[in-house]
N, C-alpha and C positions, 0 to 999 in steps of 0.2 A: 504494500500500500504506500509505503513512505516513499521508493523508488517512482512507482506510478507519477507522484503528489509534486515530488521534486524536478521528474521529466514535463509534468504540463507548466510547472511552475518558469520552469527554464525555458521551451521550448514554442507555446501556446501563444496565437496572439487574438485575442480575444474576437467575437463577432461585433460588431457597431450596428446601429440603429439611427441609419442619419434625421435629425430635426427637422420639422417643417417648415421653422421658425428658428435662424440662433438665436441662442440663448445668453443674454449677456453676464459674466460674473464679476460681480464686486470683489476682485482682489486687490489686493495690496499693491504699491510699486514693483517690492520684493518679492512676492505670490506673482505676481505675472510675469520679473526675470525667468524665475525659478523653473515657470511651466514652459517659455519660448526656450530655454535652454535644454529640456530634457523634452519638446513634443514627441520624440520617436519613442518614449518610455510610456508617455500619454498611450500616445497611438496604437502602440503592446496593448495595451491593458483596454483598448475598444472606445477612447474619447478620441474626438478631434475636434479642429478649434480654427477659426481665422481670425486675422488679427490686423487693428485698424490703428495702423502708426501717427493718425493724424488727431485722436482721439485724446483726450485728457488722460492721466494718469487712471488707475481704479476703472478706465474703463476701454481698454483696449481690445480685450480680449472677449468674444463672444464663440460661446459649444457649439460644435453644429452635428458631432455624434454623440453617442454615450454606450458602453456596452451592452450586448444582447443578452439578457438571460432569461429562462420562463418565469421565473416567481420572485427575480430582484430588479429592482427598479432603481437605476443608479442615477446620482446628481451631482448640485455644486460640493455638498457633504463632504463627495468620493471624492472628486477632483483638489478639494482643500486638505485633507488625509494624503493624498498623494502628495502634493506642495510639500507637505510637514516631514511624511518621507524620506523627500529627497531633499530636504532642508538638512537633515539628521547624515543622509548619506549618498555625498552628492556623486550622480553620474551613475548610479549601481542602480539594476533592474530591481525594483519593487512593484509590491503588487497592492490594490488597496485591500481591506478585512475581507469584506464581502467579496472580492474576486478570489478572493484567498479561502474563503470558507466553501464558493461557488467548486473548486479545484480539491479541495480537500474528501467531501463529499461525490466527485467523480473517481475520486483515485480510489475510494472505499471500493465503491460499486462495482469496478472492475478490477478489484482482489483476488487474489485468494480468500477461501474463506476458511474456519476453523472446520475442524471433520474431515474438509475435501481432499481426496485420495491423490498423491502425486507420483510420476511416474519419476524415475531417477535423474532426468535430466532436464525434468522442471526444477526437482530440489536443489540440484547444482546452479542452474538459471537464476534462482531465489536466492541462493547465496552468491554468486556471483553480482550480483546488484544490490545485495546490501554491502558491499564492497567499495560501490563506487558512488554513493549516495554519502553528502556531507553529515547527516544527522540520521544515524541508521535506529538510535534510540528508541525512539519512539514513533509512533504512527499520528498525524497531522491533527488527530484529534487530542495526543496525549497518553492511551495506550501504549503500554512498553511493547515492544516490536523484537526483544531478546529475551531469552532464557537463557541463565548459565546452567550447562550440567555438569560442573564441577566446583566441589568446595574453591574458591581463593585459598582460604587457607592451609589446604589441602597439599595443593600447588606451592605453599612455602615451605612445606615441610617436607618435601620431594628430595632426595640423592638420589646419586647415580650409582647403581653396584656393578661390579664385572660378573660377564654369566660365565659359563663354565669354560666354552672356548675363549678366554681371555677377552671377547668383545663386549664392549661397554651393552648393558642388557634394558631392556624399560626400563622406566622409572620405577621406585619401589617408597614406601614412606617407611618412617621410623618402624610406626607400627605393626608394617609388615611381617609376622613372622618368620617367611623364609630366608631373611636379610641376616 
């Protein structure tokens, strides 16, 4: 799920819903550098926007898309959350909540799910991409996404003994009897 969540996160550019009407928004001086300098991060995430240089400050910029989704209804809210974003971190792809919640709940649905039977080179598959995902932790709602099967502790209390033909043999712990 996490691999899923992180792949649309990176890769997805969202569907738009162009305006009848643009939309003008009351931002800031800095709220409308913010948004002309990152449109192509806008434009990812399903906003688009023109922009009248001849206009007073706070009102340059008028929406003239906003993301496609069936049951979210995206606005200036989303667009000012993105600003703030990329205020926090500038030039790096962000997503706003809601497109982020939108991606979370796709990456569920087309999971794996608990119970379901896998063949061996799904399981490799599965582990192979938690490999390359930056937060393999946990799954986008919060769900841990690991299980250890083995004590830590267990693992510290590990030596190595020689097996019979002088080659260093598995692991064995203190408690081991045969050690």
């Amino acid at each position: 799920e996490k691999y899923n969540f992180e792949m649309l996160q990176r890769h997805t550019v969202v569907s738009s819903q162009r305006l009848v009407c643009p939309m003008p928004l009351p931002l800031t001086a800095a709220g409308e550098g913010t948004l002309r300098d990152n449109v192509d991060i806008f434009r990812r995430n399903g906003f688009d926007f023109v922009f009248d240089d001849d206009a007073p400050p706070s009102r340059k910029v008028h929406m003239t898309a906003v993301p496609l989704s069936k049951n979210v209804t995206f606005g200036v809210s989303d667009v000012e959350e993105l600003i703030f974003l990329l205020e926090e971190t500038p030039g790096k792809m962000v997503r706003p909540s809601r497109v982020t919640a939108m991606f979370a709940s796709r990456a569920c649905r087309k999971s794996v799910m608990i119970g379901k039977a896998l063949q061996k080179a799904d399981m490799q598959r599965l582990v192979r991409h938690m490999g390359e995902i930056e937060h393999p932790w946990n799954c986008p709602h919060g769900r841990p996404t690991l299980r250890f099967l083995v004590s830590l502790a267990a693992c510290r209390a590990v030596r190595r003994r020689p097996g019979a033909d002088g080659v260093a043999a598995p692991f064995a712990t203190a408690a081991d009897p045969s050690s």
